[in-house]
N, C-alpha and C positions, 0 to 999 in steps of 0.2 A: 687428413694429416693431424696426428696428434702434438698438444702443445711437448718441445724438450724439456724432458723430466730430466733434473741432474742426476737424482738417485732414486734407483730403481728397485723394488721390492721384487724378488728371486727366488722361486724354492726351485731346489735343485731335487730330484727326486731316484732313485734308481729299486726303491722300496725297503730300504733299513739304512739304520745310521752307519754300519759298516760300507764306508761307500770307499770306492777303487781308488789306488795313487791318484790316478787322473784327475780323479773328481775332487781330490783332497787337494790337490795342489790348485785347482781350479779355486775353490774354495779360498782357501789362503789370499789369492790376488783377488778375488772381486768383490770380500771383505772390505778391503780397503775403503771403496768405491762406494757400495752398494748393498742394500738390507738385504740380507741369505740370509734363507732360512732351509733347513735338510729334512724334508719330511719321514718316518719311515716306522714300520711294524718292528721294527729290535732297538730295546733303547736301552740292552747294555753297550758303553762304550765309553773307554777307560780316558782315551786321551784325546775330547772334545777338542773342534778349533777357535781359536778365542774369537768373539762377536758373533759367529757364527749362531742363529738361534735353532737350536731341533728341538723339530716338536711331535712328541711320540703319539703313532696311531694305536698303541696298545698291541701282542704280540699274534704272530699267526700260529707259533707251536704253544703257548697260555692261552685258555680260552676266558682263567679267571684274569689275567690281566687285562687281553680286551676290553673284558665286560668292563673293568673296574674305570679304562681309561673311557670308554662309552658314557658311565653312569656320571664321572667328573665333568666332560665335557656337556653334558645335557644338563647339568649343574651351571654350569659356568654360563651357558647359553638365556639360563632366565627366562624360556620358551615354556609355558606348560606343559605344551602339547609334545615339545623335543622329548624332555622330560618321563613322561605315559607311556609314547612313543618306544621310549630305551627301555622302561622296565617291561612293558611287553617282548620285547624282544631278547632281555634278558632269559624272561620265564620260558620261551620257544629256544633258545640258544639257538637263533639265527645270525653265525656268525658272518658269513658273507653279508649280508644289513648293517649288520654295526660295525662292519670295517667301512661297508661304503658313507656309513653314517659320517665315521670318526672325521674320514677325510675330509669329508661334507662340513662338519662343523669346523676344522682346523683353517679351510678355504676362507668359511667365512671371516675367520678372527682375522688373519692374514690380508685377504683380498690384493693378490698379488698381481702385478703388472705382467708376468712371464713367468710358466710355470715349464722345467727344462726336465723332461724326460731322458733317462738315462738308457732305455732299454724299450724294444718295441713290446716285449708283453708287459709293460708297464700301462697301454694303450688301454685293454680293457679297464682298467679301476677309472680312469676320468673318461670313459664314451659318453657319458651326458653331458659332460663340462663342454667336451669338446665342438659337441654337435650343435649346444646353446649357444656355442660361441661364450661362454661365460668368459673366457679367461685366455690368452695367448699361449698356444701349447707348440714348443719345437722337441723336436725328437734327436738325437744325438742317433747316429748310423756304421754301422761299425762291425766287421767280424761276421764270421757264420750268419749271425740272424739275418743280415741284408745278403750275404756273397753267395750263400748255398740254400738255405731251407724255405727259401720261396722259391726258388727252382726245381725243389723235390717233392715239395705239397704243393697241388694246386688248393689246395682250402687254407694254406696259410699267403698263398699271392692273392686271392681272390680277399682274404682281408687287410691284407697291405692296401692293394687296390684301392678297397672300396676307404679305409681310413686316412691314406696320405693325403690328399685335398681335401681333408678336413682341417690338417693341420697348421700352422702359419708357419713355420718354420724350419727348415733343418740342418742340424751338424753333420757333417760328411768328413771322416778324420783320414779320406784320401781322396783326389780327383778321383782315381780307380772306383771306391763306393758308389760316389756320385755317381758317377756312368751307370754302373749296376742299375741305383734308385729310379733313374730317369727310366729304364726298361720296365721300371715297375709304376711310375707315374711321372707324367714329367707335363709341365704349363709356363707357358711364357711366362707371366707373373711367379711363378716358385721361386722360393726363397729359399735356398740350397748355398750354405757357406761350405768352403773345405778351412777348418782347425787344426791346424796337427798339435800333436800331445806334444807337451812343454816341460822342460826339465830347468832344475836350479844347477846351474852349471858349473858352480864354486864345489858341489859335492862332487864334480866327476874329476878325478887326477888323471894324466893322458900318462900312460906305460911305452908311449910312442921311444922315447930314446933307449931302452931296453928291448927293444923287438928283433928276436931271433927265431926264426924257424928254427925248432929243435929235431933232432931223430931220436928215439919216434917221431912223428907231426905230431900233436897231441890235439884235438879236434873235438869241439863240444857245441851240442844240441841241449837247448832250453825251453822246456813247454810239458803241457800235458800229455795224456796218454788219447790220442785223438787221432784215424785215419786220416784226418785233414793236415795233418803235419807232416807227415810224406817220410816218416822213419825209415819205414821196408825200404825204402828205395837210396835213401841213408844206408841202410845196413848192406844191401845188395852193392853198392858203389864201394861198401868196404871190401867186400869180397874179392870184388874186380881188383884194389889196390895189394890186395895180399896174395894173388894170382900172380901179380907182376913183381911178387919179394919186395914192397915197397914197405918201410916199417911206419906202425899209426899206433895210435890210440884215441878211441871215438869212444866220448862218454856223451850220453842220454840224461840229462839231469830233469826229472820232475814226471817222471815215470815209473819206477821201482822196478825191482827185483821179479812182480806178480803178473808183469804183464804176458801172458802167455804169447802172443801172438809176436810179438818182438822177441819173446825168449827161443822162441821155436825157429825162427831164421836164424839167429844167432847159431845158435846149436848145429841149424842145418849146414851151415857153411865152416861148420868148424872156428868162429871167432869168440867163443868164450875167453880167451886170456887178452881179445884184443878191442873189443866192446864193452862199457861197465853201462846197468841201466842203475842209475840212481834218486833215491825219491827229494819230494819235493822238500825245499830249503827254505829259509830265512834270505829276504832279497839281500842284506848286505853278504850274506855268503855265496848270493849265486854273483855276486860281482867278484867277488873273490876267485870261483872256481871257475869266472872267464878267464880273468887276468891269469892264470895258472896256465890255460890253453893257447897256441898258436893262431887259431880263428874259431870263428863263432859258424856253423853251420846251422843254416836256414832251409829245410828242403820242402817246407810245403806248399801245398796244391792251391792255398787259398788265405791272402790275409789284407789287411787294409793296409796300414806302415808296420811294420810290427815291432811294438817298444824296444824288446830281449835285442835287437839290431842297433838301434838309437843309442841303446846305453850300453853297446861294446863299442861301439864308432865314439865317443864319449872318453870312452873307457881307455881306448887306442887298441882294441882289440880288431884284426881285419874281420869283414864280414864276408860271407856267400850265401848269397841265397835265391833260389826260384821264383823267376820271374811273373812271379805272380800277384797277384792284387796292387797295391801301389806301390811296392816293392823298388820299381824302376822310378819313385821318384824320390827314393831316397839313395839309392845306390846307380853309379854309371860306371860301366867294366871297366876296371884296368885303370878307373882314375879314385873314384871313393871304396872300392870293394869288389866284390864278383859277380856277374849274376850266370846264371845258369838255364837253361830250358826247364820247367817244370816236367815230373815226371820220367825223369832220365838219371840213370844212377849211371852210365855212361860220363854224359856231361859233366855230373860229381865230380865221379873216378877223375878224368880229366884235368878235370882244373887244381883239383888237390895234387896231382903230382903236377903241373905248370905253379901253382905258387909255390911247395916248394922247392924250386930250382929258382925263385925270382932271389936277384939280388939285395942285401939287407938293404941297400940306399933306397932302392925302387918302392919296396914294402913300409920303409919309414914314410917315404914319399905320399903314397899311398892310404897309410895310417892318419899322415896330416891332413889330407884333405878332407879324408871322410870325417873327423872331429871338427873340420871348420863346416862344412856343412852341415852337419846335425847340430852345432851350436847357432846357425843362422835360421836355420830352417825350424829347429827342437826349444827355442831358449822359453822360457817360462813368461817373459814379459810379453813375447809375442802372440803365444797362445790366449794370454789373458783380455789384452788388444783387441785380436781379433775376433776373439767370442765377445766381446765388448759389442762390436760395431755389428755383431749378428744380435746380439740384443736388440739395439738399435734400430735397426730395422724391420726388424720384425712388430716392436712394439708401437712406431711410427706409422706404422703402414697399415692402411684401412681396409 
């Protein structure tokens, strides 16, 4: 057992300074606390966090910046041999070397207590670190990379497998992941926290005493252009509502106009004047083009909490969504939102004509609750907490 450090040295890493809300708001709280620092190959970035220190690996699309940030670093290191080292490998233009180099040397200035990966192929760049034990490595878990693509490549479980007990630590942003992880490695001793993503809650105003089911319903989906989103079966569930004369408007935001595959069911069922696909926005406008909407439709096959949910429940915007990934512990039917069977444009159809026929008391009702729960469950201070105390243990524990 290690002596308690009050404050802790941190590099948060996900491999360029353009790192996610998540991490930026992360960022923010554990500043206060604790020396971060943001490692990462892109060091434009306009609107750094204050204390925050980034420290640039030189670029992966510049091969002369690399080098340049290589040559500074083998500078600074006062090593002869670093030094020799980099201009040799300058003259070979072995960039994969002088990226591992850069890291190499940035570790040591640093020498950090916990080093927090943001993303599983971030794993390769520190496999030496990891395997010497140099340095306390947790892995944040999250999305596709843990819920689907080690179940469709056996060569990408087979190095989950062989990598995860190497690791000391992990973030899990749903019990649902976790479960996942454990199928992929699981030990009495692992060190498996679940985190949920954390919001400043002063920015979200609730729309809850304005909530009217309108006709049309007007109904919007927010996400990429990805089969794991569960569109088609979005668009098919519109079909069914326009079979029965029931009047909608279903926009798709953050997909575009190109998507052929979305454009062609459209088409097929005759819903061009009743489906809009729209490309991706600016996030205070896709809050905006929630608030416009009656609910926020969630129909995919596969997600951990999924934020675009958090922040219409926030928002006071109702949710539905597929009962998928940790979904169910953010939403319970009929009291915070809807959930639906995954894979059923049936179950959709359904439930979009049952809400709207609910009464506005029951839907305000329902609005409020789900905004108290993502404010208990979502708030910013809790998130920062409790990835605190996965610090903690991690860096404690032998």
């Amino acid at each position: 057992m290690q002596l308690y450090k009050e404050r802790l040295k941190i590099i948060i890493f996900d491999g360029t300074f353009k790192t996610t809300p998540f991490v930026n708001r992360l960022l923010e709280g554990l500043v206060q606390q604790h020396e971060i620092y943001v490692l990462g190959f892109n060091e434009e970035l306009d609107d750094k966090i204050e204390h925050v220190k980034y420290v640039p690996l030189g670029s992966n699309q510049n091969y002369s910046r690399l080098a340049y940030v290589s040559l500074k670093y083998a500078i600074q290191s006062r090593k002869i041999i670093v030094f020799f080292n980099t201009i040799k490998l300058l003259i070979t233009k072995n960039r994969k070397v002088l990226q591992q180099q850069n890291i190499s040397i940035a570790l040591s200035m640093i020498h950090p207590d916990i080093i927090h990966l943001q993303w599983l192929s971030n794993i390769q760049l520190f496999e030496r670190y990891i395997l010497k034990k140099s340095y306390k490595f947790i892995l944040s878990q999250r999305g596709y990379h843990i819920n689907v693509r080690p179940f469709v490549s056996q060569e990408n479980f087979e190095y989950m497998h062989y990598w995860f007990p190497q690791l000391d630590g992990f973030h899990s942003v749903s019990n649902a992941v976790k479960q996942v992880s454990n199928k992929i490695y699981t030990a009495t001793n692992k060190i498996d926290c679940v985190v949920y993503s954390g919001y400043d809650i002063s920015k979200f105003k609730s729309k809850k005493e304005q909530y009217k089911t309108s006709k049309p319903i007007r109904i919007i989906s927010v996400g990429r252009d990805h089969w794991i989103k569960g569109y088609s079966y979005a668009i098919n569930a519109m079909a069914l509502l326009k079979s029965e004369n029931i009047e909608f408007h279903y926009t798709i935001l953050g997909v575009g106009k190109d998507c052929e595959e979305l454009q062609y069911l459209i088409n097929e069922h005759r819903l061009e004047d009743d489906i809009s696909l729209e490309p991706k926005v600016m996030q205070e406008e896709v809050y905006e083009k929630m608030c416009e909407n009656d609910m926020l439709l969630l129909p995919s096959l596969a997600e951990g909490v999924a934020n675009v949910c958090i922040e219409a429940m926030l928002l006071g915007v109702p949710v539905m969504s597929t009962n998928c990934g940790g979904m169910s512990e953010l939403i319970s039917n009929n009291e915070t939102g809807f959930i639906v069977p995954i894979r059923s444009s049936e179950a959709i159809a359904d439930a979009i004509k049952n809400i709207s026929l609910k009464p506005e008391k029951e839907m305000i009702e329902i609005v409020e609750n789900a905004r108290i729960k993502a404010i208990d469950q979502h708030n910013e201070h809790k998130m920062i907490t409790d990835m605190e105390t996965l610090y903690r243990r991690v860096y404690e524990d032998n």
